[in-house]
N, C-alpha and C positions, 0 to 999 in steps of 0.2 A: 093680645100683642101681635102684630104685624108680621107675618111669616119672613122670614130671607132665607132665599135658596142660595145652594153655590156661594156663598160669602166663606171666605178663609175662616172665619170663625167653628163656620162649620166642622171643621176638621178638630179644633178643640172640643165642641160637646160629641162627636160620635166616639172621640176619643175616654173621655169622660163616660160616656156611655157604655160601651164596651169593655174597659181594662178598669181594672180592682187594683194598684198597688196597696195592699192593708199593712201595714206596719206595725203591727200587734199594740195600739196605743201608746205610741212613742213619739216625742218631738222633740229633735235638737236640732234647729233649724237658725242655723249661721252662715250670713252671706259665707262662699266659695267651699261647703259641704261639697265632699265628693258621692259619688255615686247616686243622683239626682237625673231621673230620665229626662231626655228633650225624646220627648214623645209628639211633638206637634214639627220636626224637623223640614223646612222647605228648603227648596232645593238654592235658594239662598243663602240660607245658613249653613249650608253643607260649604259653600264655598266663604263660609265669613275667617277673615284675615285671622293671624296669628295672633293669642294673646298677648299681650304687651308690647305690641308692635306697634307703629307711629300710627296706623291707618286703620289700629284698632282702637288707639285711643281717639282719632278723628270720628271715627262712625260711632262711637259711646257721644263722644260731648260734642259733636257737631253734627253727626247725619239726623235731617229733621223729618218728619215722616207728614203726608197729606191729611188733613181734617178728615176723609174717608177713611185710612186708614187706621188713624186711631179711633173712629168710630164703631169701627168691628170687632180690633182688640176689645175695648170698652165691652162691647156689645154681647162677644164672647163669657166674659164675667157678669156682667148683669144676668144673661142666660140663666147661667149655670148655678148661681146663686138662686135662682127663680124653680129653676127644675130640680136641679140635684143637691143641693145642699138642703141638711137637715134643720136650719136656722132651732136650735137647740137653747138657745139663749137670746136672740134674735128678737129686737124691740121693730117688727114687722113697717111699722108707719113708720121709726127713725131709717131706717134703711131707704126705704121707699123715696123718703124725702131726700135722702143723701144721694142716689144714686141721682135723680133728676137733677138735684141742685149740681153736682160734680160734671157731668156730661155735659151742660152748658159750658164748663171750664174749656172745651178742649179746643182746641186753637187750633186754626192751619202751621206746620212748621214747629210745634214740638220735638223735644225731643227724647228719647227713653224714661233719661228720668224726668222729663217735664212731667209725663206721663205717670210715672211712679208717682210723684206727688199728687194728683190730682185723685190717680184710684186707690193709696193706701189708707185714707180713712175708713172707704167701701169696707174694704175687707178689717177694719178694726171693728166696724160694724156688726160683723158678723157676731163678734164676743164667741167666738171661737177660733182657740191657741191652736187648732189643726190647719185653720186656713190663713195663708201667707200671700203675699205678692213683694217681689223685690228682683234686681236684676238678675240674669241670667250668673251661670258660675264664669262665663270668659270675661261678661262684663262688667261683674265684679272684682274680678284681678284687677280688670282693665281700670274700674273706678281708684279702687287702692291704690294704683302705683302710680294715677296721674291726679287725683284732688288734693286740694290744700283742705288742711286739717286744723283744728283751736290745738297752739302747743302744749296745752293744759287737758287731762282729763279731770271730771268730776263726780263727786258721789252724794247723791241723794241720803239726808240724814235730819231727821225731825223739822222738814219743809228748807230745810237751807242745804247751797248748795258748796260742797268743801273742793277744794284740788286733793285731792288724790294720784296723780302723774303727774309732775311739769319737769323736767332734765335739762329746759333750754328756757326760760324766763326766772333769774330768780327774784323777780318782782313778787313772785305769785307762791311762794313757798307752802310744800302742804299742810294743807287743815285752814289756809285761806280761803274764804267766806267771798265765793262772787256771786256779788248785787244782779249785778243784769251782764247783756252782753250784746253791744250797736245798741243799744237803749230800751233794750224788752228785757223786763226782769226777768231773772233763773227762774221763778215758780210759773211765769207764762209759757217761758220755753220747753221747760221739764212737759206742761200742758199739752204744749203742740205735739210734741215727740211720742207722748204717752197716746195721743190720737188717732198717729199714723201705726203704733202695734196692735196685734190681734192678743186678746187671751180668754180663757175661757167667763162667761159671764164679765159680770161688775167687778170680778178680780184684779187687785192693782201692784201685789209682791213681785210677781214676775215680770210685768213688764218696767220698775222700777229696777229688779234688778240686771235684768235686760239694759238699759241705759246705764245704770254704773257702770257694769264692765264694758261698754263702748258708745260712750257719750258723744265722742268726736267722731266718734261713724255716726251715728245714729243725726247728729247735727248737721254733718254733712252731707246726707242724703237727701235730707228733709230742709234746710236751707240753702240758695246757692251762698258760696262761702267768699268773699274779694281777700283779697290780697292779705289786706289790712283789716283791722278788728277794731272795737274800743271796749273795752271793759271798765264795770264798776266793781270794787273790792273793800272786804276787809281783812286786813292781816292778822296772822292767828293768835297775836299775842298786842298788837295796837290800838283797835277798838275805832280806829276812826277812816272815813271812808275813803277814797282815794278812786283816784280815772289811772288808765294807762291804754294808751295805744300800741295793740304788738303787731306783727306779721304772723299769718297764716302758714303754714309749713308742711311740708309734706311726707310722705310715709320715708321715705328715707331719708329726709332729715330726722323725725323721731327713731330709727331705728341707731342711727350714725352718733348718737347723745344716748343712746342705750334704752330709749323709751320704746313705745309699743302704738298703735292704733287704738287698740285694747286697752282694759283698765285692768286685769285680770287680777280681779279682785279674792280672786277664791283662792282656799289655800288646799284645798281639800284634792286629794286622792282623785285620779281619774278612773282608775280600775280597782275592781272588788281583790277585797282581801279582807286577813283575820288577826289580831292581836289576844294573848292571853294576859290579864294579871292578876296577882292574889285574891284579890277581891271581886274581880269582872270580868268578860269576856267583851271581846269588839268586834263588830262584824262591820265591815264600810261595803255597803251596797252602792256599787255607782252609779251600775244601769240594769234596767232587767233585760236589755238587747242583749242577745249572743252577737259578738261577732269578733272578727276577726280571728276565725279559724273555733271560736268558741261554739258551744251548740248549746240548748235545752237541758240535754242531759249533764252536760259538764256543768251548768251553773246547779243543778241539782245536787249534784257530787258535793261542790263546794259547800253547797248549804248542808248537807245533810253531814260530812265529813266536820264541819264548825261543832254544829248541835252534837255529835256524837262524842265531840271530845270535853264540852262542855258537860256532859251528861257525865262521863267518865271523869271528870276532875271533880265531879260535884261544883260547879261554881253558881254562885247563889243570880249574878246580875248579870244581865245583857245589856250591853246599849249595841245596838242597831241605825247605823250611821244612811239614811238616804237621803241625807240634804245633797242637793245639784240633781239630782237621779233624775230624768227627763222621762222614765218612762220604757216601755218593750214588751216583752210578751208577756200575756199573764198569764201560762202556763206557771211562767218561773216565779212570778210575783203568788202565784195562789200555792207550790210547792213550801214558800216562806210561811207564809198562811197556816199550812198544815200542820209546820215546826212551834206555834203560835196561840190556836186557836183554844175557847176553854169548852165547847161543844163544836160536833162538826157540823160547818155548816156550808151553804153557798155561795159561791164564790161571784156570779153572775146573774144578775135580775133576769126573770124571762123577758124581757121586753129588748134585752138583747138582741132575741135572733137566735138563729143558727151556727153562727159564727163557734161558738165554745159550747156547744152540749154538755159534754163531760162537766163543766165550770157551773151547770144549773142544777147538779146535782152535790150534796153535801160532801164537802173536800173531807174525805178521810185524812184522821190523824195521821200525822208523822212516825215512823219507829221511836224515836228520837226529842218527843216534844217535851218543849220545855214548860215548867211551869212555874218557873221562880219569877224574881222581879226584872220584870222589862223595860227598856229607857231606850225612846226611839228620836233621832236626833233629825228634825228638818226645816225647809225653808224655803221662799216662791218659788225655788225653782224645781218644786218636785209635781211634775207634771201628768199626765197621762193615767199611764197603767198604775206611776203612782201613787195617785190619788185617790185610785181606786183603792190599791192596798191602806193607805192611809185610811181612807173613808172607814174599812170593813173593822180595820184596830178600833178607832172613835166609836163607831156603833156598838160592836160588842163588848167594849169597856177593856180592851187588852192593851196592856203596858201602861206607860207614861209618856205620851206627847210634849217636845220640846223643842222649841224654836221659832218662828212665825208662821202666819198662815199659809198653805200650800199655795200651789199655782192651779192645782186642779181638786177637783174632791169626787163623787159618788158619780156622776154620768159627765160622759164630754161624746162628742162624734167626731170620727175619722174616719176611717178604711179609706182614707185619703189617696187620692191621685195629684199626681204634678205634670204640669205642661209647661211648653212654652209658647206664650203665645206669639202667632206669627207673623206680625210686622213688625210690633216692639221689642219682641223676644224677652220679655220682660219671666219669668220663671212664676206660674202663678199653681196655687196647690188648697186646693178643695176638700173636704172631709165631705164623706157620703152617708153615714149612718150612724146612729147613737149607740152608745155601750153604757150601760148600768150597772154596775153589782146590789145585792143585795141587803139593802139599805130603806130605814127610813126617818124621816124627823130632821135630816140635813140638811142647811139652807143652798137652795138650789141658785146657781150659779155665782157662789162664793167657794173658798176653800176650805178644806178641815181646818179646825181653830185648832190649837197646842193647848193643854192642861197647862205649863207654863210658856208665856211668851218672854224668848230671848231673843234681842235683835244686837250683832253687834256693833258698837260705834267704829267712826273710824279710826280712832287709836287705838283701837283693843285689836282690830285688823291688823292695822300696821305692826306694831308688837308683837305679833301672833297669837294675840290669846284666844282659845278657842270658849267660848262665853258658852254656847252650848253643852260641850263636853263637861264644863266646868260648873254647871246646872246639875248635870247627871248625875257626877262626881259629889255634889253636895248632898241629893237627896238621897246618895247608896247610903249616907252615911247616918240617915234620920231613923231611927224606929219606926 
């Protein structure tokens, strides 16, 4: 490959080069996440305009960049995908041929997201959920507050697609069945959108559920969106097809009707906590990330203060709640482990690294372990570290698996960096290294399978029934 010296890109791989941010195998990676470095900072962007300001929405959807210049950004990702990424899942010649075929794309006078669309399937390529590209966090405000959005969200459920949000069309009332939309049917669309996300391997739960909860983001990033729409439908209780022409609408019209951009589908708990009842204990693991004000050792407490009361009431069943858990350190994930495990064993493959020594050594019992019946509740969105922990339950035969396939299983790479790159400023973030635990016989770049698969519909959501929980609940009760 062609050397280029001094090119702005440069500053992205010395950066990449250089700095580690490792985020202990975690990813919850949502356009306008705070705390995300702009490490690739020019002295442009030091002066770029106020978020939400008119001239920041002019420089999002009107400042167009030179064919040179997005050939660097470009250029910068292809790199870095060539040198530093651990292509871990990585069908080597689809890539190859996608990066060429894409960089013909790029046009004099793009603009960010022209751009975005052109390198988000690169990085779905990758089939690895640690590497992302999407806009920056201002430009993202920036895109929220000024694109037109479909007034309907929708939810992916046995290949059809339903409304699940509409507050301002009641043509379209939920659990309506829409055909196509401007004349490309739902399962083409669902197609494109699922192209432009990254996850790990052939995995498809997570980025599916990724699109429910924000179908009209995810459509509107990825298509420009006019004014006006047309849609094909059918009503939930009609059976027959019907056209409608709506208006496209904006985040504050769905906010001013009570709706959301999001489809926020989940009903579930964002922070770890414990329930007791007669018959079971509950533990809802959200995240294995400390943070906010949280550390290592406090989620330790927590687990170790759970198990210890459960040991002292004598209670016979556990269910263990990490559906949504995106993942975090596996310090805290392998503490769980210890509470768990029916021989001690290791937590981390040598092929690891150096990263976790202590993890390649057999995780000593728990004070506190338990060993009655376990019931572990999850679902694509359980990612990363844990996948890991999922993985090591599946292999060694511990508990009961309930809910559908993860989003991750036994190896993914991260020790992930984020930059921004610097003429698009587009926000793009790279995994650098593989992590394994101690596994074998897994199919590799698929998720842990569930002993039973529970997936719930969209009425049993809407309702609240938790179809999982309600799994668990049935098997306490089997001999």
């Amino acid at each position: 490959m062609r050397k280029r010296e001094n090119k702005p890109y440069s500053v992205v791989l010395a950066l990449l080069c250089a700095m580690i941010v490792f985020n202990g195998c975690s990813s919850e990676f949502r356009p306008g996440n705070a705390g995300v470095a702009n490490l690739a900072a020019t002295s442009a962007q030091a002066q770029s305009p106020v978020e939400g300001s008119d001239e920041s929405t002019r420089n999002l959807h009107n400042k167009q960049f030179t064919l040179a210049q997005l050939q660097e950004d470009f250029g910068g990702i292809r790199e870095t995908m060539a040198n530093f990424h651990p292509r871990l899942y990585t069908d080597e010649e689809e890539l190859e041929t996608l990066l060429a075929s894409q960089y013909i794309q790029l046009e004099e006078g793009m603009t960010a997201i022209d751009f975005y669309r052109v390198t988000a399937p690169i990085i779905s390529a990758s089939r690895c959920g640690h590497t992302y590209i999407g806009l920056s966090e201002q430009d993202s405000t920036t895109f929220l507050a000024s694109a037109q959005f479909l007034p309907f969200n929708l939810y992916w459920q046995n290949k059809r697609a339903l409304v699940n949000a509409n507050a301002l069309i009641p043509q379209l009332p939920i659990g309506t069945q829409v055909l196509s939309i401007n004349g490309v049917k739902t399962e083409e669309v669902m197609a494109e959108l699922m192209q432009n996300l990254a996850s790990d391997g052939e995995n498809q739960t997570q980025k599916i559920r990724a699109i429910n909860d924000g179908f009209r983001y995810h459509y509107a990033m990825d298509n420009p969106t006019p004014d006006e729409i047309s849609v094909e439908y059918i009503g939930p209780d009609q059976g027959v097809k019907r056209s409608l022409v709506i208006q496209t609408v904006s985040k504050s019209d769905l906010e001013a009707a009570g709706d959301s951009v999001w489809g926020h589908m989940s009903r579930l708990s964002r922070e770890n906590g414990s329930s007791y009842e007669k018959d079971h204990a509950y533990m809802r693991m959200a995240s294995f990330y400390p943070s906010g004000g949280a550390s290592v050792d406090s989620y330790k407490t927590f687990i170790d203060d759970f198990f210890a009361k459960v040991k002292q009431d004598q209670i016979e069943n556990v269910v263990i709640d990490v559906r949504d858990n995106s993942g975090g350190d596996p310090n805290v994930a392998a503490h769980l482990l210890s509470c768990l495990e029916k021989t001690e064993v290791p937590y981390f493959d040598e092929k690891s690294g150096s990263y976790y020594p202590h993890l390649m050594k057999p995780v000593p019992f728990a004070d506190n372990r338990f060993s009655g019946k376990l019931y572990v509740l999850m679902n694509g969105n359980c990612f990363s570290t844990t996948g890991h922990f999922l993985a090591l339950l599946k292999y060694h035969g511990i508990g009961t698996l309930i809910g559908e396939e993860s989003g991750a299983s036994f190896a993914c790479s991260d020790a992930s960096v984020t930059v921004n790159l610097p003429h698009t400023n587009l926000m793009f973030k790279s995994s650098r290294r593989i992590f394994q635990v101690a596994v074998e016989g897994l199919t590799p770049g698929r998720g842990v399978f569930p002993d039973y698969p529970v997936v719930a519909t969209l009425d049993e959501i809407l309702s609240g029934k938790d179809v999982e929980m309600a799994k668990a609940l049935e098997l306490m009760e089997k001999p």
